[in-house]
C-alpha positions as CSV (number, residue, x, y, z in Angstrom):
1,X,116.5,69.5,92.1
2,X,115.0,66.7,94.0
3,X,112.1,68.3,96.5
4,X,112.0,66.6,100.1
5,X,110.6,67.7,103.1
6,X,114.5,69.3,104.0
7,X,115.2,70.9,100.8
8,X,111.2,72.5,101.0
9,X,112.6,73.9,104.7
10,X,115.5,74.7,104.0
11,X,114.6,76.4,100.7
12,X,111.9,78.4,102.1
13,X,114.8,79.4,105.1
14,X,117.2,80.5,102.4
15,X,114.5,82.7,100.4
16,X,113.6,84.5,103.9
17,X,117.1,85.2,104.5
18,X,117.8,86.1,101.4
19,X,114.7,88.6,101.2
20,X,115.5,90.2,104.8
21,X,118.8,90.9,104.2
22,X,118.0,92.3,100.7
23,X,115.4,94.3,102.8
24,X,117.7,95.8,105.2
25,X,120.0,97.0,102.6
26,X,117.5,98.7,100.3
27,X,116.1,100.1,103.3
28,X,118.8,102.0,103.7
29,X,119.1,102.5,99.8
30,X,115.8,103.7,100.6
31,X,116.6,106.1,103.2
32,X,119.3,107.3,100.6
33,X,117.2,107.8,98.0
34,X,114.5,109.4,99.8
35,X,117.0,112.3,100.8
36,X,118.3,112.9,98.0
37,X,114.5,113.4,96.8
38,X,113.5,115.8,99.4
39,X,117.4,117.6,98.6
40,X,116.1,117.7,94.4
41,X,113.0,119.3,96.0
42,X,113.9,121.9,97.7
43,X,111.7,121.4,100.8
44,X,109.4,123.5,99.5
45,X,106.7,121.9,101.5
46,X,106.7,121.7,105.4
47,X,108.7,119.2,107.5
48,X,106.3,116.4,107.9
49,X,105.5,116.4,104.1
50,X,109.0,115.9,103.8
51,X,109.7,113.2,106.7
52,X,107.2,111.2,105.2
53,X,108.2,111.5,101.6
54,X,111.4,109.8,103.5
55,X,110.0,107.3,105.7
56,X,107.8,106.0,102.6
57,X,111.0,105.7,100.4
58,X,112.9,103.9,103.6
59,X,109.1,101.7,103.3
60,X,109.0,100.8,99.6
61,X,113.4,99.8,99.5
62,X,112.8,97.8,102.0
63,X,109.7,96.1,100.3
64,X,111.2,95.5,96.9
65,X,114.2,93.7,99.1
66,X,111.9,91.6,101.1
67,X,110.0,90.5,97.3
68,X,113.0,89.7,95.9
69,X,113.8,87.0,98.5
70,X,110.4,85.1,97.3
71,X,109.8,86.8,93.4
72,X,107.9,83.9,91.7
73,X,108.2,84.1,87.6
74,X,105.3,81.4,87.7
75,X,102.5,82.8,88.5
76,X,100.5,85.6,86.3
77,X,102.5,88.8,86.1
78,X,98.9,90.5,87.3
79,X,99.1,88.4,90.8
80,X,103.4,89.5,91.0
81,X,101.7,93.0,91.2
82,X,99.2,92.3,93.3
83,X,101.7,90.6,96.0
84,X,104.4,93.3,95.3
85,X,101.8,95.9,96.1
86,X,101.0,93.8,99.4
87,X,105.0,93.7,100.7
88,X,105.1,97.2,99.9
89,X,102.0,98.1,102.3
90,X,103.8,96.2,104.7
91,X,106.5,97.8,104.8
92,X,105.7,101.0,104.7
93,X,103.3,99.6,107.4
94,X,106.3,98.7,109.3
95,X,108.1,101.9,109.2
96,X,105.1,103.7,110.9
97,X,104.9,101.4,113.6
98,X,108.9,101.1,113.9
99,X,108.3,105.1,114.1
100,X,105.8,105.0,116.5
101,X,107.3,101.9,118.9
102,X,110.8,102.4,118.4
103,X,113.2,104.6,120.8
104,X,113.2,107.7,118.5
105,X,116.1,109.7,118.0
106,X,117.3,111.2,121.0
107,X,115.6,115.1,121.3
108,X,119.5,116.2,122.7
109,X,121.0,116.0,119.6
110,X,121.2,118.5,117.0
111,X,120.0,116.9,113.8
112,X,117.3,115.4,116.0
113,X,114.8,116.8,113.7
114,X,115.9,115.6,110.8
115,X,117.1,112.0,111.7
116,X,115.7,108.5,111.3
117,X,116.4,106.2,114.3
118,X,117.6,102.6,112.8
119,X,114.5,100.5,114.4
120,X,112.9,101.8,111.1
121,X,115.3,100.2,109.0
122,X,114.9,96.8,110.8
123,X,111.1,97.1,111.2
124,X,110.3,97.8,107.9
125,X,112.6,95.2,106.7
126,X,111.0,92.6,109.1
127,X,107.0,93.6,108.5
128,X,107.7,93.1,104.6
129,X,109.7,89.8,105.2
130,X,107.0,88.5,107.1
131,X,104.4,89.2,104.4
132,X,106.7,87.7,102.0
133,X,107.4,84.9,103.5
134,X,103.5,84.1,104.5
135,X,102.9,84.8,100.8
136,X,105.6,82.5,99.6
137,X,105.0,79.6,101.6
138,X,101.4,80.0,101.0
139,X,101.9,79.7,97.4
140,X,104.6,76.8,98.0
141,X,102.4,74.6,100.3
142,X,99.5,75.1,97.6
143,X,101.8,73.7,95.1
144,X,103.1,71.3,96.9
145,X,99.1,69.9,97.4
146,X,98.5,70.3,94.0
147,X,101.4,67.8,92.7
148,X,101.1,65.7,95.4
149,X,97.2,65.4,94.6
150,X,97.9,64.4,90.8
151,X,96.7,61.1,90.3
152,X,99.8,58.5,89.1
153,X,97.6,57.4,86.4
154,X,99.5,54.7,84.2
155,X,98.5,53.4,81.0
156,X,96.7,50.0,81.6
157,X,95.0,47.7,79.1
158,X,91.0,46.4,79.1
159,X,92.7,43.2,81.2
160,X,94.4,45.2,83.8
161,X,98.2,44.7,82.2
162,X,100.2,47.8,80.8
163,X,100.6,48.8,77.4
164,X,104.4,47.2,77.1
165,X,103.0,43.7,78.9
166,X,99.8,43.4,77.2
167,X,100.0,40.4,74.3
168,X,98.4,43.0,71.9
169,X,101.7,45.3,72.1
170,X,103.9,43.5,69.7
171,X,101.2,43.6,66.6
172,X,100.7,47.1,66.7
């Protein structure tokens, strides 16, 4: 693929799409998943063990989705880990302070106790696309200095002409 200034943007817009919408839907995955955890434990600890057994799980879907938008098989599988583990803070991050800033559940309903207001979902998605996307195009404007850096270095003669021009080429 030829890399210009518009296919740099508009790559870099396509991989933070890409890794919020996969965020959004493993965050609910997540949310599924975390559940179903709690339900194959038995809550046999109290409620707030449990709600944050779920609101971590809701945390690291959303995560994974948000690395998967900007996964990078090029760098050192060590470094992959060390960003992965980064996203996954932040997202878990996010579903905290989606908890904490969000409008709740409201206290009227029933299953009030037990349910998850949405604004989770969405800020966990959004705090691990974020730290994604600063990671990515951290690493793809570091690149992009690197191979622009690279000198062009051509192979030139003692008398300034190259190797095909120089009068010397035709006896080797």
């Amino acid at each position: 693929m030829v890399m210009s200034t518009w296919s740099t943007y508009a790559l870099g817009a396509a991989r933070t799409l890409a890794g919020f919408t996969f965020a959004v839907l493993l965050a609910f995955g997540g949310d599924v998943s975390g559940r179903v955890f709690n339900l194959l434990l038995g809550f046999p600890w109290s409620l707030g063990v449990h709600a944050n057994i779920h609101l971590v799980a809701i945390g690291l879907g959303a995560g994974t989705g948000a690395y998967l938008g900007w996964m990078n098989f090029s760098i050192n599988r060590y470094w992959g880990l060390v960003i992965l583990s980064i996203v996954l803070t932040a997202s878990v991050a996010g579903v905290y302070l989606g908890r904490a800033y969000g409008p709740g559940v409201d206290p009227t309903y029933w299953w009030s106790r037990y349910a998850v207001d949405t604004t989770i979902h969405l800020a966990a998605a959004g705090s691990g696309t974020v730290a994604a996307t600063a990671i990515g195009l951290t690493h793809q404007i570091i690149l992009a200095r690197r191979h622009n850096s690279r000198s062009r270095r051509t192979s030139k003669t003692s008398n300034g002409m190259t190797n095909a021009a120089s009068p010397s080429a035709g006896l080797k």
